[in-house]
TORGULO-15054 format. One line per 2 residues: number of its first residue (from 0); for each residue x, y, z of N, C-alpha, C. Coordinates in nm, 2 decimals, decimal comma. Atoms other than C-alpha are relative to their C-alpha. Layout:
N
NUM	X Y Z X Y Z X Y Z  ...
***
This chain:
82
0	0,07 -0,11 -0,06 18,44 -4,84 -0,65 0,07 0,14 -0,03  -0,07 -0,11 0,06 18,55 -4,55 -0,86 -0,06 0,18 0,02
2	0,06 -0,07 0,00 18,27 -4,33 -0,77 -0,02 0,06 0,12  0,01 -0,07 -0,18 18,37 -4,21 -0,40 0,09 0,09 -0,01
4	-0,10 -0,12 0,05 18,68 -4,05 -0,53 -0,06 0,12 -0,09  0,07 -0,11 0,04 18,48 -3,85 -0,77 -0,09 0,06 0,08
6	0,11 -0,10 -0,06 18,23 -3,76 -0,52 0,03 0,09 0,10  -0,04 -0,06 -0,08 18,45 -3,65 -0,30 0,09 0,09 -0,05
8	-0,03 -0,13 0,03 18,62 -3,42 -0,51 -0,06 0,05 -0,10  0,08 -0,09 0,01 18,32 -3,33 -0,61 -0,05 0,08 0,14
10	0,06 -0,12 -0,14 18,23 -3,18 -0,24 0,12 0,07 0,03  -0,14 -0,09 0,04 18,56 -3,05 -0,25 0,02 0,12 -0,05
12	0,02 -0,11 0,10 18,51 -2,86 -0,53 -0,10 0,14 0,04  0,12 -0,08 -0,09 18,14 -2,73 -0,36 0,06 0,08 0,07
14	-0,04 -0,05 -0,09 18,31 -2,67 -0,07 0,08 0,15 -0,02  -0,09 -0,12 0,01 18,60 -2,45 -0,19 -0,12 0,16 -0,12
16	0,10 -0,06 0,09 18,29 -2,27 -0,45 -0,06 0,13 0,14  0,07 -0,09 -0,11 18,11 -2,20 -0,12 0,05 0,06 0,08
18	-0,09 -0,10 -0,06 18,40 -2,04 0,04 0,02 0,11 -0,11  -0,02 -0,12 0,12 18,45 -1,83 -0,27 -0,14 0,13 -0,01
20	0,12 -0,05 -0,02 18,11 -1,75 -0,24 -0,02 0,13 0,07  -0,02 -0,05 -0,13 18,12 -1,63 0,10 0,08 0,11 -0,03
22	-0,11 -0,16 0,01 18,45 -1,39 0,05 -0,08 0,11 -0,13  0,07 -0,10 0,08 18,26 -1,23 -0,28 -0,11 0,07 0,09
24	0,08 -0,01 -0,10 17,98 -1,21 -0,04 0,04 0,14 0,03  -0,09 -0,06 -0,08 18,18 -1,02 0,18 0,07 0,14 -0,02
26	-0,09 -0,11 0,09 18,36 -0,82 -0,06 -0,10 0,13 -0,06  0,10 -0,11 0,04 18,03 -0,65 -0,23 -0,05 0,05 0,05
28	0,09 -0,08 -0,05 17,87 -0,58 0,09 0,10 0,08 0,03  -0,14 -0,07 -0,06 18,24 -0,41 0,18 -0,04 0,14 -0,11
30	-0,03 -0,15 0,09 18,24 -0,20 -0,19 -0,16 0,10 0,03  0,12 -0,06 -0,07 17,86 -0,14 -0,11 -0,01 0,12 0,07
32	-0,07 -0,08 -0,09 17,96 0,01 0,19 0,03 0,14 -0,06  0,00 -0,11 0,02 18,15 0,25 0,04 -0,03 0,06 -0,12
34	0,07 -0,06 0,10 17,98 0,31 -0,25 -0,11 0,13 0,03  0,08 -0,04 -0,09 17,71 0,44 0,00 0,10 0,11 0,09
36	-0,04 -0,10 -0,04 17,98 0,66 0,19 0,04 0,12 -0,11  -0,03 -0,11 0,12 18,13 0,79 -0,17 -0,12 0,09 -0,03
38	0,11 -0,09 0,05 17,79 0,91 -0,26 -0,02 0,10 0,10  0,01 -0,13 -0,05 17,70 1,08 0,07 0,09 0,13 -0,01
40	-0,15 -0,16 0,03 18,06 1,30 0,06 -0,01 0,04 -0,09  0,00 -0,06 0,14 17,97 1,35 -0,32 -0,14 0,12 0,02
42	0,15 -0,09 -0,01 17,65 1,50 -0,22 0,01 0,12 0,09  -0,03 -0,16 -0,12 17,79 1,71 0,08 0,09 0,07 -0,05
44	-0,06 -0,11 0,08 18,04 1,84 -0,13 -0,09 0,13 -0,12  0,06 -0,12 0,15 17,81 1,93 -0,43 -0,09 0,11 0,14
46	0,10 -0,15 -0,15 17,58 2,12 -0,08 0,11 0,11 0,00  -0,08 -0,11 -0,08 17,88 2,30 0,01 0,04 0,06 -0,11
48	-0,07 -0,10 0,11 18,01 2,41 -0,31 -0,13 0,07 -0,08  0,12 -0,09 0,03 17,61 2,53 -0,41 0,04 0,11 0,10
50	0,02 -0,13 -0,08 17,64 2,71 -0,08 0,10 0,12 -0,05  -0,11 -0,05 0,07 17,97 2,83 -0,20 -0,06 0,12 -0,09
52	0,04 -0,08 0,11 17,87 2,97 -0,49 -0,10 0,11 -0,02  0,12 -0,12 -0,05 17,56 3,16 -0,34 0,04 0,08 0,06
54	-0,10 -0,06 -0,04 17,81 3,32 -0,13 0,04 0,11 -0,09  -0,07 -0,06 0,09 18,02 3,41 -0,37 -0,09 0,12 -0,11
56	0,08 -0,09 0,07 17,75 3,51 -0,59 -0,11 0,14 0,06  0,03 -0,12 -0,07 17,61 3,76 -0,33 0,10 0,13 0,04
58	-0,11 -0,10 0,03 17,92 3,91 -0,29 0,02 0,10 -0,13  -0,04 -0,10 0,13 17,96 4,01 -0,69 -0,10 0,07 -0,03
60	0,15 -0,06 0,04 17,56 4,11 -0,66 0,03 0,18 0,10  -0,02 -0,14 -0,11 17,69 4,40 -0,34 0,10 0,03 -0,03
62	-0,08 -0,09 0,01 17,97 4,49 -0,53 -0,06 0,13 -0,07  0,02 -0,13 0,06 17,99 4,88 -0,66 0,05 -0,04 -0,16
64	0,01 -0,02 0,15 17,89 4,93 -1,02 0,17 0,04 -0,01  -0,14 -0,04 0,00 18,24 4,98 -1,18 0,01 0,18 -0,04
66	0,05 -0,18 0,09 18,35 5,35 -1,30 0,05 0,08 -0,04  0,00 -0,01 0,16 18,34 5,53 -1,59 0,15 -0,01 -0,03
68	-0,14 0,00 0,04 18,73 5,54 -1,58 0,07 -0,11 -0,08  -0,01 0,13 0,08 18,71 5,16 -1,60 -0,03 -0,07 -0,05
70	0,06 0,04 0,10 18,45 5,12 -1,80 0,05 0,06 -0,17  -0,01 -0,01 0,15 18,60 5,30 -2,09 0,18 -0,05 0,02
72	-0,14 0,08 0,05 18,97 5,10 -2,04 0,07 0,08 0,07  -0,13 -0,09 -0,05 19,13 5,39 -1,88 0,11 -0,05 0,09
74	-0,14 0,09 -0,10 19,47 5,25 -1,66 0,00 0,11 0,08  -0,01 -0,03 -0,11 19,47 5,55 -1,42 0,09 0,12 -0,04
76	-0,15 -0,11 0,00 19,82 5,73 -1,56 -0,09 0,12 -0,09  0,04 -0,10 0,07 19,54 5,95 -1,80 -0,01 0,11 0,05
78	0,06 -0,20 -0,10 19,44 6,19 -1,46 0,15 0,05 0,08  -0,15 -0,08 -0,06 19,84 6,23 -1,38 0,03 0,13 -0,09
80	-0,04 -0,13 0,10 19,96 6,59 -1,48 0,13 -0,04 -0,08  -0,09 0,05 0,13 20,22 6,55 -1,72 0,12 0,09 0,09
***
């Protein structure tokens, strides 16, 4: 009767398969998980750095035109008397 030992480590084999199972299981609903938190923070970051940027870019829209001194290069020492 040669065929009890093979069958039994054939459910052996099952067994430890379907524990393997289980922990992968386990494991991809875990990276899942945070695959699903990475994305929201990815997405509240890109919100916050749009907002950012609308900011910022309303700031450089209410700056003062520049002028004429620094539009033609001048450094400032040209209106000192000598």
């Amino acid at each position: 009767m040669t065929a009890s030992p093979l069958i039994d480590q054939i459910a052996e084999r099952v067994e430890r398969l379907l524990v393997r199972h289980e922990e992968l299981r386990r494991t991809n609903e875990l990276l899942e998980q945070r695959v699903l938190a990475l994305t929201h923070e990815r997405d509240s970051l890109k919100s916050r750095l749009m907002a950012a940027r609308a900011r910022v870019d309303s700031l450089i829209d209410r700056l003062p035109a520049a002028s004429p001194s620094v539009d033609q290069g001048l450094t400032g020492k040209e209106h000192l008397a000598p």
